[in-house]
C-alpha positions in Angstrom: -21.1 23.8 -32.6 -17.6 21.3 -33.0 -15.3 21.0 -30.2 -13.0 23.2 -31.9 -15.5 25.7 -32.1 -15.8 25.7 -28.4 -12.1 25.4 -27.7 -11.1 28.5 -30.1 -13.5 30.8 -28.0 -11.6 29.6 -25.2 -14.8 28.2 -23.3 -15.2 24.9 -22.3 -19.7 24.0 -22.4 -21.3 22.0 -20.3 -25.0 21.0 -19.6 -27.1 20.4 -17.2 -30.4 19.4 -18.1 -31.4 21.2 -21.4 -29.4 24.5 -19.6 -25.5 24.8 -21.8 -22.7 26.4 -18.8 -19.3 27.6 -19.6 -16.6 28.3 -17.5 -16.8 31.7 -18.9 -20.7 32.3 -17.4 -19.3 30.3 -14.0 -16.5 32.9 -13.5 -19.2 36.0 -14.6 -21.7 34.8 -11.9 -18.6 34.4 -9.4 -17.4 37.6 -10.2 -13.7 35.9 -11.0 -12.0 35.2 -13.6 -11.8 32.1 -16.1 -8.6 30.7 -14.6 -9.9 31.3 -11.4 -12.4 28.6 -11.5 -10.5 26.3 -13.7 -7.8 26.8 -10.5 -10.8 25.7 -8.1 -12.0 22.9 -10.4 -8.8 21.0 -11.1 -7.2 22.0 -7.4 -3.9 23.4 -9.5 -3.2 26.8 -7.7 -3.5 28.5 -4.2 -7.1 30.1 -4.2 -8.6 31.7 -1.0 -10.5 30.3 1.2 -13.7 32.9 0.3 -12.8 32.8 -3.6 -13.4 29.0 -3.6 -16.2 28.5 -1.6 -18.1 30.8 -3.5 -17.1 29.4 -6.9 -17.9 25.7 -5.1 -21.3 27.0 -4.8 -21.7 28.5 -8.4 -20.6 25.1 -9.2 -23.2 23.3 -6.9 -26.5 25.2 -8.3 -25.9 25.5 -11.8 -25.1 21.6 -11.5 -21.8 22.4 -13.5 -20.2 19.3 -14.8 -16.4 19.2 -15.6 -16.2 18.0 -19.8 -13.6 15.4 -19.6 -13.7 15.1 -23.7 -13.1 18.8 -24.5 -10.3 18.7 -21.5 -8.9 15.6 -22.6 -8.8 17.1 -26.8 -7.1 20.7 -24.9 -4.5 18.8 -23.0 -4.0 15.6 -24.9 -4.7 13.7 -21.8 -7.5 11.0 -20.9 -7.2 11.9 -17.3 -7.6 8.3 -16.5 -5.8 6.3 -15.0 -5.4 2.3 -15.1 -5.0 0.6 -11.9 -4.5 -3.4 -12.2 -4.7 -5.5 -8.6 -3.6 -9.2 -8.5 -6.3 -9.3 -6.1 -8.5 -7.2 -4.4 -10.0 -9.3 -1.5 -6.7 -9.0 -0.2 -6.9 -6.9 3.0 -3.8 -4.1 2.1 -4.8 -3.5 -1.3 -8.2 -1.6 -0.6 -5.9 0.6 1.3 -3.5 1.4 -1.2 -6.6 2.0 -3.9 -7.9 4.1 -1.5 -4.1 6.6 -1.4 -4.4 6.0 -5.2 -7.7 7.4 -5.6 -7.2 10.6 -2.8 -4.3 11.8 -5.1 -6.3 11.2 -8.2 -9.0 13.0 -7.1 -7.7 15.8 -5.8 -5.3 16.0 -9.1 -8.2 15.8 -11.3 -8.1 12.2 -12.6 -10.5 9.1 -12.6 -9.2 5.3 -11.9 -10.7 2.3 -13.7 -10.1 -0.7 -11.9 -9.1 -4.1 -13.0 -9.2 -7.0 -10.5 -6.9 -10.1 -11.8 -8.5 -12.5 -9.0 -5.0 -14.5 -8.8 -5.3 -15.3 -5.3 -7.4 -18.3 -5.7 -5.6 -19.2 -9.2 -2.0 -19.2 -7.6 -2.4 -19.1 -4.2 1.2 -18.8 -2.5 2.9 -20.4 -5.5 3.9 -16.2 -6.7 6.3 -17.6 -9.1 3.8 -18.8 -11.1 2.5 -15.2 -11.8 3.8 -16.1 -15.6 1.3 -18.6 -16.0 -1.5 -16.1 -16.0 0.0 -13.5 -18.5 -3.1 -13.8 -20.9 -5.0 -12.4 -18.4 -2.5 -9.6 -17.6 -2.1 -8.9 -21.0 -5.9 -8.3 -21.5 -6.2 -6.0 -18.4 -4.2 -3.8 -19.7 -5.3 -3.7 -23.2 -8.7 -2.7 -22.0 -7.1 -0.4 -20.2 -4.7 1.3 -23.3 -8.1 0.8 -25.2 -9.7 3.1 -22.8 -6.9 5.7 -23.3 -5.5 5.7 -19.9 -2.1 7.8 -19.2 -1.1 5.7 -17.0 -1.4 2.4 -15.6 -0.2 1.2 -11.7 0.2 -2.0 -10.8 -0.2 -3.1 -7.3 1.0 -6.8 -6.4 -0.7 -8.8 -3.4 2.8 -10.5 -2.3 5.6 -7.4 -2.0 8.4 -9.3 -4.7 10.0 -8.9 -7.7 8.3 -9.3 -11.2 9.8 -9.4 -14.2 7.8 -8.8 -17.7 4.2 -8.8 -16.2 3.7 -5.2 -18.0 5.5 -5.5 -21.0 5.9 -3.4 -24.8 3.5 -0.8 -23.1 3.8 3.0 -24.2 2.5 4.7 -21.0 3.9 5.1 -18.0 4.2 2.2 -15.4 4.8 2.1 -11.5 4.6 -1.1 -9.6 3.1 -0.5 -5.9 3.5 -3.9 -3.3 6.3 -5.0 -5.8 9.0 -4.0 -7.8 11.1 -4.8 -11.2 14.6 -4.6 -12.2 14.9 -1.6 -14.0 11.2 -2.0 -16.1 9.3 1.4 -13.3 9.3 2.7 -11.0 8.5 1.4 -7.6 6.7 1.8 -4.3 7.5 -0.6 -1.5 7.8 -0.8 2.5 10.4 -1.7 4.7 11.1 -5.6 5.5 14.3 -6.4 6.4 14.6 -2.7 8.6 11.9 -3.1 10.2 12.1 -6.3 11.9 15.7 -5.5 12.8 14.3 -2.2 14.7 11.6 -4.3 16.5 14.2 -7.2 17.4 16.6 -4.3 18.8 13.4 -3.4 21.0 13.0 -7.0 22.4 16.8 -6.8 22.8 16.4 -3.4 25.1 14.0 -4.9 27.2 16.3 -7.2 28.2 14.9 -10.3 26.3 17.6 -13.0 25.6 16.1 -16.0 24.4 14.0 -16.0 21.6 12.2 -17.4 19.3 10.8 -17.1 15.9 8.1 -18.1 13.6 8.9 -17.3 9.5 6.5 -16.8 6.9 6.2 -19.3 3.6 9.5 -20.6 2.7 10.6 -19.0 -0.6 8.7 -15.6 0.0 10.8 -12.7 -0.6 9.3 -10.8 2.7 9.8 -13.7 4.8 13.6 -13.8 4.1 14.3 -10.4 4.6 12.4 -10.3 7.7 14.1 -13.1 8.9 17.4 -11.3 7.8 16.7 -8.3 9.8 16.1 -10.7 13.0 18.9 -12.5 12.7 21.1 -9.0 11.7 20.1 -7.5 15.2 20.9 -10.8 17.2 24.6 -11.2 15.7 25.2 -7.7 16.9 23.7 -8.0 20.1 25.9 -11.1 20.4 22.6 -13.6 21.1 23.0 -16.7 19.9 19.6 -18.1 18.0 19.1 -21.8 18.6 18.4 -24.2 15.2 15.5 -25.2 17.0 13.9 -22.1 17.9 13.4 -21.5 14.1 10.2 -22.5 13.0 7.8 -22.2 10.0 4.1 -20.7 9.8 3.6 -20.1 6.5 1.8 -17.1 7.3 -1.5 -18.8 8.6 -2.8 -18.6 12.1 -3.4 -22.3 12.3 0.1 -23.3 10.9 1.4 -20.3 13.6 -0.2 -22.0 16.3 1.3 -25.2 15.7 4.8 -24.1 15.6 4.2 -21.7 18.8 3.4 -25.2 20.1 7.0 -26.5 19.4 8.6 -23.2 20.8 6.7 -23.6 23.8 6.1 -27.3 24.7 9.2 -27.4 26.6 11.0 -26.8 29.5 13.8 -23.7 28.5 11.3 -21.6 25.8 12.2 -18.8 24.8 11.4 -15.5 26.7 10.5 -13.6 23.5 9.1 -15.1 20.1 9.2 -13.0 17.2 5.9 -13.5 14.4 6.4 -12.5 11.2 2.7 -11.6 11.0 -0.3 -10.8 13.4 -2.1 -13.7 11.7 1.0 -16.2 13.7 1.2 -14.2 16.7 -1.9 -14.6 17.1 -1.3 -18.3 16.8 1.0 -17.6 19.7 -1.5 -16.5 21.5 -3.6 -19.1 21.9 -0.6 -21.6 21.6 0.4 -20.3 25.0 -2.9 -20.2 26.2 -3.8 -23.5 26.5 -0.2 -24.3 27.9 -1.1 -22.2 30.4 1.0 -19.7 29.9 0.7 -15.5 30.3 1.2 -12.6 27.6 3.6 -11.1 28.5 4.3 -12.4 32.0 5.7 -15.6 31.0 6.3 -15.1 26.8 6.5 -12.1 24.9 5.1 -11.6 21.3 5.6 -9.3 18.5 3.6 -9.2 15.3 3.6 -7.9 11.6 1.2 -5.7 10.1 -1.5 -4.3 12.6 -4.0 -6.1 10.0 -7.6 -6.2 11.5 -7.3 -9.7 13.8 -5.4 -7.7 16.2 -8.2 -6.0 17.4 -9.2 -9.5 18.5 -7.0 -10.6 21.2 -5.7 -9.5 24.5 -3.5 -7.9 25.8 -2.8 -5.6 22.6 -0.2 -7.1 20.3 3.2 -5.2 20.1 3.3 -5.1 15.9 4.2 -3.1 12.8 2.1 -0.7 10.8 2.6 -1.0 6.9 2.2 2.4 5.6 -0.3 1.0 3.0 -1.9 4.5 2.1 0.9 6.5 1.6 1.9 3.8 -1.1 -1.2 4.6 -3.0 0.0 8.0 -3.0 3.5 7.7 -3.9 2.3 5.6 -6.5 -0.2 8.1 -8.2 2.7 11.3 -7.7 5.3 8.8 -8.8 3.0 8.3 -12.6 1.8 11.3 -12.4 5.0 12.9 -12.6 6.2 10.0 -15.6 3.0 11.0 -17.3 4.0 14.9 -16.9 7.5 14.4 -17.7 8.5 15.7 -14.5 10.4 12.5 -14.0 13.7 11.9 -13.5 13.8 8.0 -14.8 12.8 5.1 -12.4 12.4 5.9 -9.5 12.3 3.2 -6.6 11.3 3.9 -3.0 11.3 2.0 0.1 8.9 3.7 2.6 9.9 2.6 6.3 7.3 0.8 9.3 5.5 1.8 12.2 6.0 0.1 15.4 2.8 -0.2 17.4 3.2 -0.4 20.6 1.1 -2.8 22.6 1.2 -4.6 25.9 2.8 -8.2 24.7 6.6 -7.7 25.4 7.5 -8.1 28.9 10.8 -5.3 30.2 12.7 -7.7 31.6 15.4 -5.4 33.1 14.7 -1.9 34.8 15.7 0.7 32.0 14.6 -1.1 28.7 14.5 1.6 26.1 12.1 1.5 22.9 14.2 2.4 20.0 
């Protein structure tokens, strides 16, 4: 029997083993109706608690398996979905897969991966993103070859792109990165963030600080850095030239420049690190000066990435909200693929500030903001 055969008698088959289901036969032996289980199946309507469980385990012994062809030819969707990573070995983008694939799954869908590998190609040099379009162009036509609705694009360095995913009929949403006016975006908080954990360090009292900036040129680094420097002017703290360092990200290079902060007689009471990796670097800077965390220096971090767990005391930092960009990402093309849309969209999700035991109240009411 054709496809069309099965779709005009408005059942969808299935086997398992040599045995054919339909949804039909599932909703008899559930005592429910067709919609019902096509409800529980694709998670699309409120069903009690009892109705589902029972059709779950209709579903579970006769081995049911969902068609994703005759679906696909009903809807005129693949139900898939492309994702594209610069690089998966880098440590936030298994956790923004990992919000893609929750909404996915619970909306029905499949991801296929594609893993560009650029971090060993391009290493920091991000502008240089162009000289790789060959192998962005054939991600994604494996991808439209495979009939995806959709493709998202996650970046390993949050910046703006321009043309990566170009001439491409299916909807696009960057996630880590963003475009002018080519999708929509997902993106976190820079420039706010380290303002709000400045104006902490500025309520406890702390008047004197220091800081340690990512790679020069990165787009994060200078809107962290703007956000540092927005809270001081308003505080009226004046940031010495030669308080400024760089530490290009890298605990080694961190280290080094907590060494120029600190090697010296007036250091500052507070230095700010624009990620754990550098504060880190503080840490053991300090250390083998001699010096206490927090007693004699306080440190803040960026990121609450997995070397935190490392080090004592606990570093005061900043959580990335690295799932919840998976899922704005997948609601965000999912609504583009549904026409639901209302054009590009572009959304800056804000931090969390982790408090730990490395900034020092240096007055008797410091507030956290």
């Amino acid at each position: 029997m054709g496809c069309h055969e099965v779709m005009d008698k408005g059942t969808e088959k299935e086997e398992r083993g040599s045995i054919t289901m339909t949804l039909k036969e599932i909703a008899s032996m559930a005592g429910v109706s067709v919609a019902t289980v096509s409800y529980v199946l694709n998670n699309t309507a409120q069903v009690s608690e009892e109705t589902r469980k029972r059709v779950e385990k209709i579903i579970k012994e006769t081995g049911y398996r969902s068609n994703i062809l005759a679906k696909s030819l009903r809807t005129n969707e693949s139900f898939l979905i492309g994702v594209i990573v610069e690089d998966i070995t880098v440590w936030h983008t298994a956790h923004i897969i990992d919000g893609i694939n929750e909404i996915a799954e619970a909306r029905g869908y499949n991801t296929i991966l594609n893993n560009l590998r650029l971090l060993s190609k391009i290493e920091s040099q991000f502008e240089h993103i162009s000289n790789f379009q060959k192998d962005i162009d054939k991600a994604v036509d494996v991808l439209i070859g495979m009939q995806v609705d959709g493709i998202i694009y996650v970046g390993m360095h949050d910046r703006k792109i321009s043309h990566v995913l170009h001439d491409i009929k299916k909807p696009v949403v960057y996630c880590y990165c963003y475009t002018d006016g080519e999708g929509s975006s997902v993106r976190y908080s820079n420039e706010k963030t380290v303002y709000q954990m400045t104006q902490m360090l500025i309520s406890n009292g702390h008047k004197e600080f220091g800081v340690i900036n990512g790679l020069k040129g990165s787009e994060p680094a200078a809107l962290r850095f703007k956000g540092f420097q927005r809270a001081l002017d308003e505080a009226g703290i004046e940031l010495k030239p030669e308080n400024i360092v760089c530490g290009n990200w890298k605990y080694r290079e961190g280290k080094e420049a907590a060494g120029k902060l600190l090697n010296k007689k007036n250091f500052p009471t507070a230095i700010v690190a624009m990620n754990d990796d550098m504060a880190v670097g503080v840490y053991d800077a300090a250390r083998e000066l001699g010096l206490k965390i927090p007693d004699d220096i306080s440190v803040t971090g960026f990121d609450n990435g997995d070397i935190v767990q490392y080090v004592t005391p606990r570093i005061t930092t900043v959580e990335r909200p690295l799932q919840e960009m998976g899922y704005r990402s997948m609601e965000l093309l999912l609504e583009s693929i549904h026409g639901t849309s209302v054009g590009d969209v572009n959304i800056t999700l804000p931090c969390a500030l982790i408090e730990g035991e490395s900034v020092k109240n240096r007055n008797e009411s410091a507030v956290y903001e």
